[in-house]
C-alpha positions in Angstrom: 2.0 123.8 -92.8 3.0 120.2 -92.9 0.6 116.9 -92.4 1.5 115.8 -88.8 2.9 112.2 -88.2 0.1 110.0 -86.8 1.3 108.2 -84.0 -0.5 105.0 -84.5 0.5 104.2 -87.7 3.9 104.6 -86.5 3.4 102.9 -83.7 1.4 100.0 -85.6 4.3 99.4 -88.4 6.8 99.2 -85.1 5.0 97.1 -83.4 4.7 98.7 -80.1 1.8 97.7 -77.9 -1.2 99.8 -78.0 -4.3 99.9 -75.3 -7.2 100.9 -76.2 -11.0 102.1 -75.5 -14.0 101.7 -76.9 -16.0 104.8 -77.4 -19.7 104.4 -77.8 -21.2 106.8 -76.1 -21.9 109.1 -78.6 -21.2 112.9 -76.8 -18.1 115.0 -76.6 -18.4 115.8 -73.3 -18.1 112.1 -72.5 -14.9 111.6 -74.6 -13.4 114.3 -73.5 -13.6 112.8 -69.8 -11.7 110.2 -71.3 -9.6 111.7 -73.7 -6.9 113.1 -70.7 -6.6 108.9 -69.5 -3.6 108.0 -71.9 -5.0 105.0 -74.0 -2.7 105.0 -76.6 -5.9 104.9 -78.8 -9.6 105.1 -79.0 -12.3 103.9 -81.2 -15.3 105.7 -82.3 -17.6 103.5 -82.9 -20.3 104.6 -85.7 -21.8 101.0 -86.4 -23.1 100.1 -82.8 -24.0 103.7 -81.4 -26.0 106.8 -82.0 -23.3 108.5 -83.8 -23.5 110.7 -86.5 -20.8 113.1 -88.3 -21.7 115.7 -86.2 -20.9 113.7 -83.1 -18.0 112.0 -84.3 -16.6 115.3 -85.3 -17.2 116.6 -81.8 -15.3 113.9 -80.2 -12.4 114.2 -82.6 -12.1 117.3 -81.5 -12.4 116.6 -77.9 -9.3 114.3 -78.6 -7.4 116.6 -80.8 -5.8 117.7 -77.7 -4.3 114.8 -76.4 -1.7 112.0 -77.3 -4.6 109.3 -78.0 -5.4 108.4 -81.4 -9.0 108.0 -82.4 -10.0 105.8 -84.9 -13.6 105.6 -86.5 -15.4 102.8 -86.7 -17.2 103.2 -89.9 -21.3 102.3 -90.3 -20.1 99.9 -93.5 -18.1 99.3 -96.7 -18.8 102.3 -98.2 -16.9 105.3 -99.8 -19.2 108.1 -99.4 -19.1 107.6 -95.6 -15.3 106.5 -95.5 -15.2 110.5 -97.5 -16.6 112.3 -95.3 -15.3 110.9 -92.3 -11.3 111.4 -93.9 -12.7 115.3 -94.5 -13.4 115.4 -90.8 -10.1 114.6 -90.3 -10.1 110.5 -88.7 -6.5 110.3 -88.5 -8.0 105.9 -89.2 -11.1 103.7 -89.7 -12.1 100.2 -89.0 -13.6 98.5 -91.6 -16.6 96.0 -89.7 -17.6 92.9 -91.9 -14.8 92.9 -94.2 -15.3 89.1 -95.8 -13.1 88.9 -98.8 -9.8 90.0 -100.3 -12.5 92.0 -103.2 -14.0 93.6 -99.9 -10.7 94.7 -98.7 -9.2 96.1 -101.6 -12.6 98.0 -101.5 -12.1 99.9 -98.1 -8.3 100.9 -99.1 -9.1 102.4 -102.1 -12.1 104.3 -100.8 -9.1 105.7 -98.5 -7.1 106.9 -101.7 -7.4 109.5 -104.0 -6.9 108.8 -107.4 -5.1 106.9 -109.4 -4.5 104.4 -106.5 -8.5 104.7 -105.4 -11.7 106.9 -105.7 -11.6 109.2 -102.5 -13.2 112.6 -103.9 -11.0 115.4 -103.5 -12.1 118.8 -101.4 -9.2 120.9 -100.9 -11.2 123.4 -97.9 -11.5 120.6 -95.0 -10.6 120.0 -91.6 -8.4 117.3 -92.3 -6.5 119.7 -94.7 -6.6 122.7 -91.7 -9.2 124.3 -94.5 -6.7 124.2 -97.1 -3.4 125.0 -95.3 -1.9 121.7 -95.2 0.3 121.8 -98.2 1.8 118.1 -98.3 -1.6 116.5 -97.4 -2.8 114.7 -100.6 0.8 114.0 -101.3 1.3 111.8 -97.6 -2.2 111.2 -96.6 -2.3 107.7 -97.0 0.6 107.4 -95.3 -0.8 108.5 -92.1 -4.5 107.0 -92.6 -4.6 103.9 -90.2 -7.4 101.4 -92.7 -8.3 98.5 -90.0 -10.3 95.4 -91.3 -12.6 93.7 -88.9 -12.9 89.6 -89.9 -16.0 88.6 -87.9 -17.4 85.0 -89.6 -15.6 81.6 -90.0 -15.0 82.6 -93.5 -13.1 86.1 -92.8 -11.0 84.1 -90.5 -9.9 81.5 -92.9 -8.9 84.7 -95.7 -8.0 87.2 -93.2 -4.1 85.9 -94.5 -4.7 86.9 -98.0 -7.2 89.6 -96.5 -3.6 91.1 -95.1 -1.9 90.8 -98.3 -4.2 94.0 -99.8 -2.1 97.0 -100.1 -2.6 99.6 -97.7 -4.4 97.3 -95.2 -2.6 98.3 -91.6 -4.3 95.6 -89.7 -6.7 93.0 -88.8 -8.7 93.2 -86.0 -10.4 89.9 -84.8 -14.1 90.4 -84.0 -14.9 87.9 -81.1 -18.4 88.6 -80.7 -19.5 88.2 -84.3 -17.4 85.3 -84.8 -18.7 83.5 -81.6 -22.1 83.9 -83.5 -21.4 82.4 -86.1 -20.1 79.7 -84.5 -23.5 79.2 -82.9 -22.2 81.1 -79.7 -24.0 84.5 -79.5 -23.3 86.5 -76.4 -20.4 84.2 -76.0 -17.3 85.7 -77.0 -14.5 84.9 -74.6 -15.8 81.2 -75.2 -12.5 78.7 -75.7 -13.7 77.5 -79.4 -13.8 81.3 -80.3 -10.6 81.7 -79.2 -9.2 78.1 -81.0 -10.4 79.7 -83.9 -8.5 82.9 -84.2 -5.0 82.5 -82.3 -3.5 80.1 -84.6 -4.6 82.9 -87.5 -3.5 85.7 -85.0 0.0 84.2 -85.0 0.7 83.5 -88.4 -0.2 87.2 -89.1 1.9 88.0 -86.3 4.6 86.0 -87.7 4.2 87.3 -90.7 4.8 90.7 -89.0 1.3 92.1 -89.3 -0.4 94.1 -86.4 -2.9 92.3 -84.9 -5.9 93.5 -82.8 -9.6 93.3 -80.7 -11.7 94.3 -78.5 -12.1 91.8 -75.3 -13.6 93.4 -71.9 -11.1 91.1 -69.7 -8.4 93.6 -68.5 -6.1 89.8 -67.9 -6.8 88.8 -70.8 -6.4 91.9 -72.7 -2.6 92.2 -71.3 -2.0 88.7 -72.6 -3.3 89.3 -76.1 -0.5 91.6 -76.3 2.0 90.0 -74.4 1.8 87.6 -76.9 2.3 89.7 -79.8 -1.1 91.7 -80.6 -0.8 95.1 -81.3 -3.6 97.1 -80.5 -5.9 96.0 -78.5 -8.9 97.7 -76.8 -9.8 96.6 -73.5 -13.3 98.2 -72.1 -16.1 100.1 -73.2 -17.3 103.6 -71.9 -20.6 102.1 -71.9 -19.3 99.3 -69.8 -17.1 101.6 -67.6 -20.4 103.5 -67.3 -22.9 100.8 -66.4 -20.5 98.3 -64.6 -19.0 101.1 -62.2 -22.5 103.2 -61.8 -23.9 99.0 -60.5 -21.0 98.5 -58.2 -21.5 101.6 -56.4 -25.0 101.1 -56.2 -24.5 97.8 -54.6 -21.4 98.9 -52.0 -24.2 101.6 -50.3 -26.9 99.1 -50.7 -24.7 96.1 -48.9 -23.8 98.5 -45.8 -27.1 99.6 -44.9 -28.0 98.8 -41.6 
C-alpha cells in the first residue's frame, strides 16, 4: 500500500484557491456535520478549544471520508505534540506563535524524521495504516502540509525570511493577535491591521508563496483570495453555531404578536 497524495499540499504548491473552516468545537459528531460541506479544508484547532488527541483523532476520522483536508492546529512549538499528532495521521499542522526564522526551522524539523529532523519513528500507527504503508517514511514529508502562524509586529517584519525555511508550506497571517499587539484587541478587521500585513502578503505572494487566514467576513474572505491568498478560512463552527442559533431566536421573537 502506497502513501496517498494529500490534496492540499498539492493544491497549496499550485496555487489554487482554498476555503476553509475553522473547527473548534471539539466533537466528532459535530465535524462530521460539517465534513460532507466541501470546504476544500478544515482546521482543527488544539490551541483555542477543548481538544485533546482523542478528539482530534475522532474528527480526523469523521473527515477521512471526505474530499476536505484537515489540518491541526497544534497547542505550541513543540515536537512531542507535533509526534503524536503526525502518528494520528494529520495529513498538516499550523504552527501558532512562530516569531523567528530559529522558531521555524524548529516546527519543520519536528515534522522530519532523521537526518533532516528529530520526528521519532513508530512503524505500527495510523498514519502508517498500522504498518502497511510501505513508501511512508520515504514521502511523508512530502505530503505533511507545516503552516506558520506570524501573529506580532515582529513575525510580520521576518515572516519573508520566516518563508525562506525549508519545508515551510505557508504563512498564515494571524489578525487577531496581531491587532493586539498593535494595541487593538478584539479588533481584527481594523484598517491598520490590515496596512500591516498586505504589503507582506504580496511580496510573499510575489514571491510565489501560499498565503493564508482566518477572517469571519465571507466578502472579505473572497477578496483575500481573489487577490492571490491561498487558503483561507472564512467562519468558525462556533460562530456558525452561536450566530445562526441568535438569528433564529430573534426571527420567532420579532413575529410574535
Amino acid at each position: 500500500m502506497l502513501l496517498a497524495e494529500n490534496g492540499f499540499v498539492r493544491a497549496l504548491r499550485k496555487g489554487d484557491k482554498q476555503i476553509g473552516l475553522w473547527i473548534s468545537l471539539a466533537n466528532n459528531f459535530a465535524a462530521e456535520v460539517v465534513a460532507p460541506a466541501g470546504y476544500d479544508w478544515a482546521l482543527i484547532d488544539m490551541e483555542h478549544s477543548p481538544n485533546d488527541y482523542f478528539s482530534v483523532l475522532g474528527q480526523l476520522q469523521a473527515f477521512s471520508s471526505y474530499s476536505t483536508v484537515p489540518i491541526v492546529r497544534v497547542e505550541w512549538n513543540d515536537a512531542v505534540a507535533v509526534k503524536r499528532l503526525l502518528d494520528l495521521g494529520a495529513p498538516g499542522l499550523l504552527f501558532p506563535m512562530i516569531q523567528s526564522v530559529e522558531e521555524a526551522r524548529r516546527a519543520v524539523a519536528a515534522t522530519r524524521y532523521p537526518p533532516h529532523g528529530l520526528r521519532g519513528v513508530s512503524g505500527s500507527t495510523r498514519a502508517t495504516k498500522f504498518g502497511r504503508v510501505t513508501d511512508y517514511a520515504a514521502r511523508i514529508h512530502e505530503e505533511t502540509a507545516v503552516l506558520l502562524q506570524v501573529e506580532t509586529r515582529d513575525a510580520v517584519e521576518q515572516a519573508e525570511a520566516i518563508a525562506d525555511v525549508e519545508g515551510v508550506s505557508g504563512i498564515f497571517f494571524g489578525p487577531a493577535d496581531i491587532a493586539a499587539d498593535m494595541g487593538r484587541l478584539g479588533q481584527a478587521m481594523a484598517p491598520e491591521v490590515w496596512d500591516l500585513i498586505m504589503p507582506v502578503a504580496k511580496r510573499l505572494i510575489e514571491r510565489g508563496v501560499p498565503v493564508g487566514t482566518l477572517v469571519l467576513d465571507p466578502a472579505f474572505a473572497a477578496r483575500l483570495l481573489n487577490e492571490g491568498f491561498t487558503f483561507v478560512a472564512c467562519g468558525t463552527d462556533t460562530a456558525i453555531l452561536s450566530r445562526g442559533s441568535d438569528q433564529l431566536l430573534s426571527q420567532v421573537q420579532e413575529a410574535l404578536a
